[in-house]
Steps between C-alpha positions, in 0.01 A plus 500: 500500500650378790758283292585835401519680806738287609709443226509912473519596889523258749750302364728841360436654878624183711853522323551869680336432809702560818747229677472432823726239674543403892850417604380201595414412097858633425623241711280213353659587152846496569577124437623379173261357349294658215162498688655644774614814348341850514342490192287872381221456297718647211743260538269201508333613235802576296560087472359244286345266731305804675300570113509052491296482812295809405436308149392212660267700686381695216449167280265309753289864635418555128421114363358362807263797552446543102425107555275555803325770360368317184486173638166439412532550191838379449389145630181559352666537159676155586154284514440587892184637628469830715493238820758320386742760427435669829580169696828545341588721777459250744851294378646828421457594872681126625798496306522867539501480899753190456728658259539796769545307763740261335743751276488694844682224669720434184628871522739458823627188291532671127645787317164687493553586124409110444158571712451766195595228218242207652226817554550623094513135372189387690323761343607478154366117518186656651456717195638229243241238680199733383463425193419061634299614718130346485242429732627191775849461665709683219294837645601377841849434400523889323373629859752368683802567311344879483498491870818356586638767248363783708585384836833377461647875387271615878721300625810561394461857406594648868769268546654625211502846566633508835799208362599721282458843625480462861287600758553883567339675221286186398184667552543790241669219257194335522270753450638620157520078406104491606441840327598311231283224537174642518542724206530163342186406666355800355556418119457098522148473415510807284763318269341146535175695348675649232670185410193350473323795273787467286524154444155369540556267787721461820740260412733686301537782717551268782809303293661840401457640854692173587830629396484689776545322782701248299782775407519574885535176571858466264584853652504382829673172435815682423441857707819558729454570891531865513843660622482795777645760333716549822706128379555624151775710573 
């Protein structure tokens, strides 16, 4: 339901809401460069690397929470025991905290659509690891990568945004790119489930799911810097 509600209203709503801008933001989009336009969120969302970001966002909310969600079983499926698929949280947590803090700093250094790329490939290995996984350091090894998947879009996700789109209207662009991620939220473990009533186990689902984040990954590789429509003419 509420991947619904938001996929139905909130997300519909926030493309008509009013705009309201200061002369003061006015003046800190007049320079040249394409994050410092004045970018509406129908403009921003009119470009390709607004729906790559989004997709990226989309991707991890649904497989990390499907992943999160069933992880007990999941790991449990894999040779782990209840305890030992719980601790798996505990490396997830590490590399997840790391991977923020680190693709953070990388994002004043990198086009932020390559923050998106090392995010989507992380966790297709995560997902492509599951199937080794077994009680010991391999477990450990899947936790980590899982982690450091998750965190490293965190950190590059806000950077992104305001790159690309600035920072006057940044709040309603972000709203509608979070709308999007929780619906994915919403239908993770729901698809993870069915996946596995279909197929008889986890693994499969979890490979097919991997195409995913591995197609966002390629899209973003080659995903042009968005153009203010005020440079095309």
């Amino acid at each position: 339901m509420e991947a619904i509600a938001v996929a139905v209203v909130v997300i519909p709503v926030a493309f008509f809401l009013p705009r309201h801008q200061t002369p003061g933001a006015r003046a800190a989009q007049s320079g040249a460069d394409v994050g410092q336009q004045l970018w509406t969120l129908r403009e921003a969302a009119s470009t390709g690397m607004f729906w790559v970001i989004a997709a990226g966002l989309a991707a991890s909310g649904m497989l990390s929470t499907a992943l999160a969600f069933h992880q007990v079983a999941v790991l449990g499926e894999q040779g782990l025991t209840a305890t030992e698929a719980a601790a798996n949280f505990l490396p997830q947590t590490v590399t997840g905290i790391a991977a923020t803090l680190i693709t953070g700093a990388l994002s004043d250094r990198i086009a932020p659509k390559y923050g998106v790329t090392i995010a989507m490939v992380t966790l297709t290995g995560a997902l492509v690891l599951l199937p080794t996984v077994q009680p010991g350091w391999t477990a450990i090894v899947y936790g980590l990568v899982l982690g450091a998947a998750g965190g490293s879009l965190r950190g590059i996700e806000a950077a992104a945004y305001v790159r690309y789109y600035g920072t006057a209207n940044i709040g309603v662009i972000r709203g509608v790119a979070t709308g999007v991620n929780l619906a994915s939220t919403a239908f993770g473990p729901l698809l993870l489930a069915l996946g596995h009533n279909v197929a008889g186990n986890y693994t499969s689902p979890v490979l097919f799911f991997a195409v995913l984040p591995a197609t966002v990954a390629v899209v973003s590789v080659f995903a042009r810097p968005p153009q203010h429509p005020s440079l095309a003419h």
